[in-house]
Backbone as CSV, one residue per row, in Angstrom:
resi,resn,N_x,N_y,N_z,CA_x,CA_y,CA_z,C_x,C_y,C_z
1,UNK,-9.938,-13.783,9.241,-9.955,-14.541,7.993,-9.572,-13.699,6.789
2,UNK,-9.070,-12.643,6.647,-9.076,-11.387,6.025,-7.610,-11.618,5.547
3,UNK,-6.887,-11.842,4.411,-5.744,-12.071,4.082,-5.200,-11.415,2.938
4,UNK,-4.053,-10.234,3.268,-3.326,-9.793,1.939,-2.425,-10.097,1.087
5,UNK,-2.438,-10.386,-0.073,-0.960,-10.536,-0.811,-0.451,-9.443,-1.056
6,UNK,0.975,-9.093,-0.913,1.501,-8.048,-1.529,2.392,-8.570,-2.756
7,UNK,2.530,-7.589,-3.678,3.870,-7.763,-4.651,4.141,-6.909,-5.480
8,UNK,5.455,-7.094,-6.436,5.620,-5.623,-6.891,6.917,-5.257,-6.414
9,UNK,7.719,-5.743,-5.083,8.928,-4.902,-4.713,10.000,-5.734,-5.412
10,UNK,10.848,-4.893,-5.220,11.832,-5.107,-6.034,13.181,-4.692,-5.838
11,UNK,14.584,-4.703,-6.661,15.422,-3.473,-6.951,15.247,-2.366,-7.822
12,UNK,15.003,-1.317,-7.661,15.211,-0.590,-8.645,16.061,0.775,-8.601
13,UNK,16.841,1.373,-9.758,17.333,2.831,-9.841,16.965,3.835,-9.272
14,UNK,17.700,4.648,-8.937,16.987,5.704,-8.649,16.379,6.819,-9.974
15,UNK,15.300,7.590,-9.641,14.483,7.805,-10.824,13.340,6.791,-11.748
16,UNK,13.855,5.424,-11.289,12.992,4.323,-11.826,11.875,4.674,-11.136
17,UNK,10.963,3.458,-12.005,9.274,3.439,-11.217,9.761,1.986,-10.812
18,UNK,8.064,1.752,-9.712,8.076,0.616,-9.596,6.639,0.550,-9.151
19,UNK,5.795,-0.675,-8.979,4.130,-0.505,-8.917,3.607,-1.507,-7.716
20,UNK,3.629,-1.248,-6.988,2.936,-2.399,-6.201,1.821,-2.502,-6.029
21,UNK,1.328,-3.833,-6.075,0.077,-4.274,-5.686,-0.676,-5.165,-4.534
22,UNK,-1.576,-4.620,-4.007,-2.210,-5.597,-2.807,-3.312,-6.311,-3.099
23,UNK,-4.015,-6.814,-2.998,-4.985,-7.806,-3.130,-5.489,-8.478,-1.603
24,UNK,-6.838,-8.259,-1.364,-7.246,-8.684,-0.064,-8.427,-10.155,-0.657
25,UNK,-7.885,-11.151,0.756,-8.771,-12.149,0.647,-9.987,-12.340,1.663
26,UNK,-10.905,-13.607,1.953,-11.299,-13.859,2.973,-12.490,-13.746,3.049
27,UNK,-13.123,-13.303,4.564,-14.517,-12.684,4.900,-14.406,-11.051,4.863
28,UNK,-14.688,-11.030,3.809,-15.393,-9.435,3.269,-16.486,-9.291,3.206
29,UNK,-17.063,-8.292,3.594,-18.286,-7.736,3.085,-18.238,-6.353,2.163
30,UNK,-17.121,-5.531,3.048,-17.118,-4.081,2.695,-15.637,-3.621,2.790
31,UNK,-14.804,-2.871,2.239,-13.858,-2.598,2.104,-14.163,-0.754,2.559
32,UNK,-13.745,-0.038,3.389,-13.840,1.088,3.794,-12.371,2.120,2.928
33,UNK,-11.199,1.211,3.683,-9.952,1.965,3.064,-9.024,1.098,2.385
34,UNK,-7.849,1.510,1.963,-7.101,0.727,1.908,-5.307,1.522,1.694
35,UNK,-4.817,1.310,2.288,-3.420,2.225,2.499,-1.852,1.450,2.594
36,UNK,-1.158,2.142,2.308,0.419,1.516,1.975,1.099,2.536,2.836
37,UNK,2.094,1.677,3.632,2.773,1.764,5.067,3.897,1.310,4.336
38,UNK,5.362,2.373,5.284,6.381,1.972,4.566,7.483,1.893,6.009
39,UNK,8.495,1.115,6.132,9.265,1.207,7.342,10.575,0.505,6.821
40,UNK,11.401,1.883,7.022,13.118,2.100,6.836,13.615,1.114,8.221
41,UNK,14.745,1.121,7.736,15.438,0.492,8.724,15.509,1.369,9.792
42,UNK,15.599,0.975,11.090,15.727,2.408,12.281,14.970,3.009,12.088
43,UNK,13.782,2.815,11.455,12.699,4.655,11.140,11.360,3.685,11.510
44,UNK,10.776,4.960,11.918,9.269,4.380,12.454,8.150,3.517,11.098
45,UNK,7.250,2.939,11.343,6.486,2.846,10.441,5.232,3.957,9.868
46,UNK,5.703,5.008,8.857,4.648,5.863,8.380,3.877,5.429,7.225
47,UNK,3.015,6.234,6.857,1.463,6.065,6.286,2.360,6.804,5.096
48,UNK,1.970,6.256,4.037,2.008,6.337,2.850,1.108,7.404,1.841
49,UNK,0.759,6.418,1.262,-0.481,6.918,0.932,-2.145,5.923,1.274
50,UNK,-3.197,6.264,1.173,-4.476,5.559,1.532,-5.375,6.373,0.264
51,UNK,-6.166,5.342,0.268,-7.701,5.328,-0.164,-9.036,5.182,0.091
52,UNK,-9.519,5.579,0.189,-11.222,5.175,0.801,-12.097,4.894,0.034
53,UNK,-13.049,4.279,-0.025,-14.149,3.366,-1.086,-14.771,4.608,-2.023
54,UNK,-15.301,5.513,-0.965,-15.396,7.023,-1.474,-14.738,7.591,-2.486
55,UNK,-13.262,7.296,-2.785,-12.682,8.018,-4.016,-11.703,8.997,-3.497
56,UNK,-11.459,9.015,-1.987,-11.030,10.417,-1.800,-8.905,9.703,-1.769
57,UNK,-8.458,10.794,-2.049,-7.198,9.835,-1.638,-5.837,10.592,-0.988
58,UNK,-4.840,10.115,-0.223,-4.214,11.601,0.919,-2.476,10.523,0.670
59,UNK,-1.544,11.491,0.753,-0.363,11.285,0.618,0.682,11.771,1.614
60,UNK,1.654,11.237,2.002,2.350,11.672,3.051,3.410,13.028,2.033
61,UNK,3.883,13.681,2.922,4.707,15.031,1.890,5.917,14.670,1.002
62,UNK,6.553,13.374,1.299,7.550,13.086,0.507,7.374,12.708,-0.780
63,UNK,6.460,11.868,-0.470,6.096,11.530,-2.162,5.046,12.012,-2.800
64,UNK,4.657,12.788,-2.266,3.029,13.747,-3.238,3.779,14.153,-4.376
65,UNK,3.449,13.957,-5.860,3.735,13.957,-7.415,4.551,13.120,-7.473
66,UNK,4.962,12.199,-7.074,5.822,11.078,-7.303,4.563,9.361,-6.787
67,UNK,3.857,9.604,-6.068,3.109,8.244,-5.474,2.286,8.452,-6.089
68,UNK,1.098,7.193,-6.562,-0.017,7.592,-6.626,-0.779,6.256,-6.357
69,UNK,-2.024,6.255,-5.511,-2.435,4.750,-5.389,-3.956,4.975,-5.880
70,UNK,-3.809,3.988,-6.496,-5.241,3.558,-7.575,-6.871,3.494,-6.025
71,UNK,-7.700,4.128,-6.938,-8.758,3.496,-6.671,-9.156,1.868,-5.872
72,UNK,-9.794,1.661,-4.886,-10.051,0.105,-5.028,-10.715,-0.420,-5.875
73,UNK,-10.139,-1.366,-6.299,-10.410,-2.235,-7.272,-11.531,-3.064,-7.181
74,UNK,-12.172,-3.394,-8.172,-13.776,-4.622,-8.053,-12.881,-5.570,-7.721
75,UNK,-12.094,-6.120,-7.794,-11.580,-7.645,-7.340,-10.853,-7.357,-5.630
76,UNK,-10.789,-5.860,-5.364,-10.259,-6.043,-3.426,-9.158,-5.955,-3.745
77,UNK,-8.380,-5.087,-4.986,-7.179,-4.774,-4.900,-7.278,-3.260,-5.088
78,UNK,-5.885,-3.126,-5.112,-5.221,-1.605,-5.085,-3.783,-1.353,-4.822
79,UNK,-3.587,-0.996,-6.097,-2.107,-0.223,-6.613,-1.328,0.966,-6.158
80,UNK,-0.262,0.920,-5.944,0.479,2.041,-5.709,1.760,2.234,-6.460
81,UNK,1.339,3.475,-7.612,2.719,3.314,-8.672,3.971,4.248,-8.127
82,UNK,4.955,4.111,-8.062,5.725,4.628,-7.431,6.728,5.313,-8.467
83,UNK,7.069,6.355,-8.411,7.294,7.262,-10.093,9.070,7.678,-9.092
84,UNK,9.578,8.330,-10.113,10.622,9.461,-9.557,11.466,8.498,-8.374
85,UNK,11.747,7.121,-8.518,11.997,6.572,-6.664,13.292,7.205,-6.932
86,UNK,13.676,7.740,-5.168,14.728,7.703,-4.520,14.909,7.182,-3.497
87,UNK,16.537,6.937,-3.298,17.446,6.178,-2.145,16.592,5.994,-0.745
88,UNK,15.509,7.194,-0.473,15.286,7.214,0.436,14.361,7.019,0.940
89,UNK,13.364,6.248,-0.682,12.036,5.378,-0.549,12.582,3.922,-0.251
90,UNK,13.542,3.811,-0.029,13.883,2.165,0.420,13.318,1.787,1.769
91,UNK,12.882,1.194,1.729,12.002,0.704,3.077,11.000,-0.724,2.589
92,UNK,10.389,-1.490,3.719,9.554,-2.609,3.547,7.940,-1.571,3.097
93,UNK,7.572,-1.946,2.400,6.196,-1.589,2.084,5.008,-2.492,2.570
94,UNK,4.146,-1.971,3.653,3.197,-2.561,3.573,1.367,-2.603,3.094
95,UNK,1.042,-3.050,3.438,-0.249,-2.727,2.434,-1.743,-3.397,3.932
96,UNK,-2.520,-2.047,4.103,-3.103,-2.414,5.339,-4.885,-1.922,4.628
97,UNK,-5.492,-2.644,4.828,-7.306,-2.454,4.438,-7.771,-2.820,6.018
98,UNK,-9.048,-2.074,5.821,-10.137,-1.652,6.787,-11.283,-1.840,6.144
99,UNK,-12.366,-2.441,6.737,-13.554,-2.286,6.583,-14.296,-3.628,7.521
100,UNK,-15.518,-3.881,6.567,-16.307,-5.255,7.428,-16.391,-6.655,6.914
101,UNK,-16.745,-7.699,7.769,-17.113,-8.641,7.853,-18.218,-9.465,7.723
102,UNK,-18.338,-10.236,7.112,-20.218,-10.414,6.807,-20.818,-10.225,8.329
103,UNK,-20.205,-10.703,9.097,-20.491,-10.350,10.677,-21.111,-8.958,11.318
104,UNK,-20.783,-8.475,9.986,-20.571,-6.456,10.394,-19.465,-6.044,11.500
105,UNK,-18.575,-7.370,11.676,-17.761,-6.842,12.805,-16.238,-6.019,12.010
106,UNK,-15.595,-5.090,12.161,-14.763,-4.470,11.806,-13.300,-5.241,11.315
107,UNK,-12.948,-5.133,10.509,-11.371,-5.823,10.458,-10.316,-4.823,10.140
108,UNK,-9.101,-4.927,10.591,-7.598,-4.174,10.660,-6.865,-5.235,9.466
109,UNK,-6.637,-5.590,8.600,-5.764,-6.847,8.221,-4.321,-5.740,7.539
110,UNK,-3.574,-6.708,8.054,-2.184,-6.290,7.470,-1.558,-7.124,6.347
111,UNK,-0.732,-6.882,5.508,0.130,-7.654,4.808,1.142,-8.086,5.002
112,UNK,1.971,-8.981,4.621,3.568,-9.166,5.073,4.336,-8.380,4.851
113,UNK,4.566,-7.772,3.563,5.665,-6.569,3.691,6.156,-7.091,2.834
114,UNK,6.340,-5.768,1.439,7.601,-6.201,0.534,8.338,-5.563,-0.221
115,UNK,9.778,-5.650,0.046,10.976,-5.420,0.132,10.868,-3.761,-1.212
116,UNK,11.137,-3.130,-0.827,11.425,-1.894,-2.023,13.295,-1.273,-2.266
117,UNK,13.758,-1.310,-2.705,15.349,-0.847,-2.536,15.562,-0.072,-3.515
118,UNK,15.635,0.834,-3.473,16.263,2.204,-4.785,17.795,2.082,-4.334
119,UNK,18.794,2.009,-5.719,20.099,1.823,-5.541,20.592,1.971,-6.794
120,UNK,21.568,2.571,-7.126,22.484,3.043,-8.148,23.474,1.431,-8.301
């Protein structure tokens, strides 16, 4: 029952920013993490950057001083501003949270994915 919106992608320059945002719905109780997944055409799907309820927050090597993703949010969202883009941040962005269920049973929920393109 756990449902994400994503939005935020776009076209943009290279050197442009751009900000995306996720927003989780549903049966929540607890939000543990929350992380942005990115997948190139032909290229695997890697981990972005993530967050944990904790405060702590981890970046993949390409974009460390260029990414940065917000805190979770009191409303079950969380941002990822995207600074410095290049050609080679083009990929689908996705946006994936972890935590519980009033159930206490665990949830994985994914988002649909949305579109990022750096282009001159």
């Amino acid at each position: 029952q756990v449902q994400l919106v994503e939005s935020g992608g776009g076209l943009v320059q290279p050197g442009g920013s751009l900000t995306l945002s996720c927003a989780a719905f549903g049966s929540i109780f607890t939000i543990n993490g929350m992380r942005w997944y990115r997948q190139a055409p032909g290229k695997e799907r890697e981990l972005v950057a993530m967050r944990t309820s904790g405060g702590s927050a981890e970046y993949t090597d390409s974009v460390k001083g260029r990414f940065t993703i917000s805190r979770i949010n009191a409303d079950n969202t969380v941002y990822l501003q995207m600074n410095s883009l290049k050609p080679e941040d083009t990929a689908v962005y996705y946006c994936n949270v972890v935590g519980y269920q009033p159930n206490y049973e665990v949830f994985d929920a994914w988002g649909p994915g949305t579109q990022v393109t750096v282009s001159s």
